[in-house]
C-alpha positions in Angstrom: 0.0 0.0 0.0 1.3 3.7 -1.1 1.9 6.0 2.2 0.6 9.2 2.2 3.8 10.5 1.2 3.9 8.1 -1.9 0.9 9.2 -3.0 1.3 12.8 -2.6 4.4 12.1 -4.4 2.9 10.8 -7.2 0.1 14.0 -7.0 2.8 16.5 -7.0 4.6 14.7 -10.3 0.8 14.7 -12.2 0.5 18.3 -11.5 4.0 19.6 -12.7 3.3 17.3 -16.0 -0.1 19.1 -16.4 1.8 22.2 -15.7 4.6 21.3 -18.4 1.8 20.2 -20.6 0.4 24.1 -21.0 1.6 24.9 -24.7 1.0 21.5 -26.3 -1.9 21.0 -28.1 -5.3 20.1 -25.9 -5.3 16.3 -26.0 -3.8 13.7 -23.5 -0.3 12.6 -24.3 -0.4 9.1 -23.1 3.3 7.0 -22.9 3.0 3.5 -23.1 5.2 0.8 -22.0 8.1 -0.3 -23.7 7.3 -2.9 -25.9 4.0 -4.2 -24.3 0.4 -4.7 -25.4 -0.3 -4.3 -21.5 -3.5 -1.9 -21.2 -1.8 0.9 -19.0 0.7 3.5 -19.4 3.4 4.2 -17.6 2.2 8.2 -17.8 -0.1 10.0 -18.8 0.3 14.0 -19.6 -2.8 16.1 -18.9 -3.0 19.3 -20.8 -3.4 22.5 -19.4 -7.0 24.0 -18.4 -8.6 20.8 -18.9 -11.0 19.6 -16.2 -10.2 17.0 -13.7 -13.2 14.5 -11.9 -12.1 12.2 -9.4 -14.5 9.4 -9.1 -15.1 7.7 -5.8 -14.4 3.3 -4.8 -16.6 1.2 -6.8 -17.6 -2.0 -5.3 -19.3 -4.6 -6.9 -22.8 -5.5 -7.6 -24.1 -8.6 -6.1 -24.2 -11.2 -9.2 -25.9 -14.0 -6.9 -28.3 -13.5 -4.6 -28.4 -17.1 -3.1 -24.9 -17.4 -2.5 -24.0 -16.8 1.3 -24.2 -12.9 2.2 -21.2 -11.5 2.9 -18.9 -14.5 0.6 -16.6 -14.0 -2.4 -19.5 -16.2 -4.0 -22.0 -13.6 -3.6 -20.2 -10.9 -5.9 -18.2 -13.5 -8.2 -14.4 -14.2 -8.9 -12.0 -11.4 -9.2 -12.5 -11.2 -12.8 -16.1 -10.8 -12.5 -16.1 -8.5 -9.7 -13.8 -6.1 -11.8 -16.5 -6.6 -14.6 -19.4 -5.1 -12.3 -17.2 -2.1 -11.0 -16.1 -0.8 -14.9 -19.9 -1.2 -15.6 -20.5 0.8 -13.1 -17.9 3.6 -13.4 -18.2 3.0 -17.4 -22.0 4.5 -15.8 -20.9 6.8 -13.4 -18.8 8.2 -16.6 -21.3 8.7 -18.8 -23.4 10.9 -16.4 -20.6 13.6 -16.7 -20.5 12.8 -20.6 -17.3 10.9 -20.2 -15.9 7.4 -21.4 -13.0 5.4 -20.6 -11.2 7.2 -23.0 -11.3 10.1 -20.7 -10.0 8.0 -17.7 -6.1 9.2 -16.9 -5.6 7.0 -13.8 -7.0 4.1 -11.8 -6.5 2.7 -8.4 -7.5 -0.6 -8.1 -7.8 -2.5 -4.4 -7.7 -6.0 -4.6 -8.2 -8.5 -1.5 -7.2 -12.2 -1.6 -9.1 -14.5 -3.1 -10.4 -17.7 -0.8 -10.6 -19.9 -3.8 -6.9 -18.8 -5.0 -5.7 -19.2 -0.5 -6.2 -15.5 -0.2 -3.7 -14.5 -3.4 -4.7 -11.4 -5.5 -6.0 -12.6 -8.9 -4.0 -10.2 -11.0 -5.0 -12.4 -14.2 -8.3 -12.3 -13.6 -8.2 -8.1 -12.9 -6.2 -8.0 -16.2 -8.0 -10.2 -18.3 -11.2 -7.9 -17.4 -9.5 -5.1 -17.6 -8.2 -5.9 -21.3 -11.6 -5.5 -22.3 -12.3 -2.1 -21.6 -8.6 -0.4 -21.9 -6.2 -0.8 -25.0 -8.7 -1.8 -27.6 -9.3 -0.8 -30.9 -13.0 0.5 -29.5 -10.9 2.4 -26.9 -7.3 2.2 -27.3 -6.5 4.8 -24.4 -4.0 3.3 -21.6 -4.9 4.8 -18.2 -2.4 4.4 -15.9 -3.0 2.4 -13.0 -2.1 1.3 -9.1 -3.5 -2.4 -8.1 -2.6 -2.0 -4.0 -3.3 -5.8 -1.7 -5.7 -4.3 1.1 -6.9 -6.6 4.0 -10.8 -6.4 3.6 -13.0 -3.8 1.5 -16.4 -1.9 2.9 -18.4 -4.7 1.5 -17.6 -8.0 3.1 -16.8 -10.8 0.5 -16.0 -7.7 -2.2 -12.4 -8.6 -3.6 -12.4 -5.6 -5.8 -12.9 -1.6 -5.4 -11.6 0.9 -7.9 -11.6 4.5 -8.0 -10.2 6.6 -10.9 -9.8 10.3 -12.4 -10.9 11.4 -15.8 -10.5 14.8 -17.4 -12.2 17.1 -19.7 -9.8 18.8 -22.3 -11.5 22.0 -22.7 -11.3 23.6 -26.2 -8.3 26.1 -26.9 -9.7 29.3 -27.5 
């Protein structure tokens, strides 16, 4: 898990690229890793005066209603689980007349599977995440943090993701 210094680290390095990013044209400069399909990049360049929306966690939808309350089994496997939460923040997007193509980060929480003895699924978060990043529908690369955490808000969740999009605003 990041510290607070980490992550304000890592805040203070997105602002001076947005800063540096003021007389290039008004798009998102995206770099992507070195010789990988992989669907993130390893940063992504914000223009100047465009608009910045944090999103709040996600956490899955229930996907079975007669599995026990409060179990991995009620939500799903990692890969599903990830599936509900981009629906929902694919959602949450287009209330603000975004898509994924607008997403510049992602933090992804991840808790251990009890079908896999409690290790993080990183195929199965991938494998759903390849479906909605790095495609010829939506070939934007976000970057992204995938952070182990003990337990989420929603006992038996094994997945929560938060993420920031922008608005480039027209150059006038």
């Amino acid at each position: 898990m990041k510290t607070p210094v980490a992550t304000l680290a890592a805040v203070a390095a997105i602002a001076a690229s947005t800063l540096l990013a003021g007389s290039a044209a008004a798009q998102v400069r995206r770099t992507p890793i070195p010789d990988s399909n992989f669907p993130i990049s390893v940063a992504v360049t914000v223009p100047a005066g465009a608009e910045t929306i944090y999103f709040s966690g996600v956490l899955p939808d229930v996907a079975d209603q007669s599995a026990p309350k409060g179990t991995p089994a009620a939500y799903g496997n990692t890969q599903a689980q990830t599936h509900s939460v981009l629906r929902k923040l694919q959602a949450a997007l287009a209330a603000e007349g975004l898509t994924f193509g607008d997403v510049v980060q992602l933090r992804v929480f991840l808790v251990g599977d009890p079908q896999l003895d409690n290790k993080l699924d990183f195929n199965g978060l991938n494998t759903a995440f390849g479906q909605y990043f790095g495609t010829a529908a939506q070939p934007g690369k976000p970057a992204r943090t995938a952070v182990q955490v003990a337990a989420l808000p929603a006992p038996g969740a094994l997945v929560e993701i938060d993420l920031v999009a922008v608005r480039v605003k027209a150059r006038q």
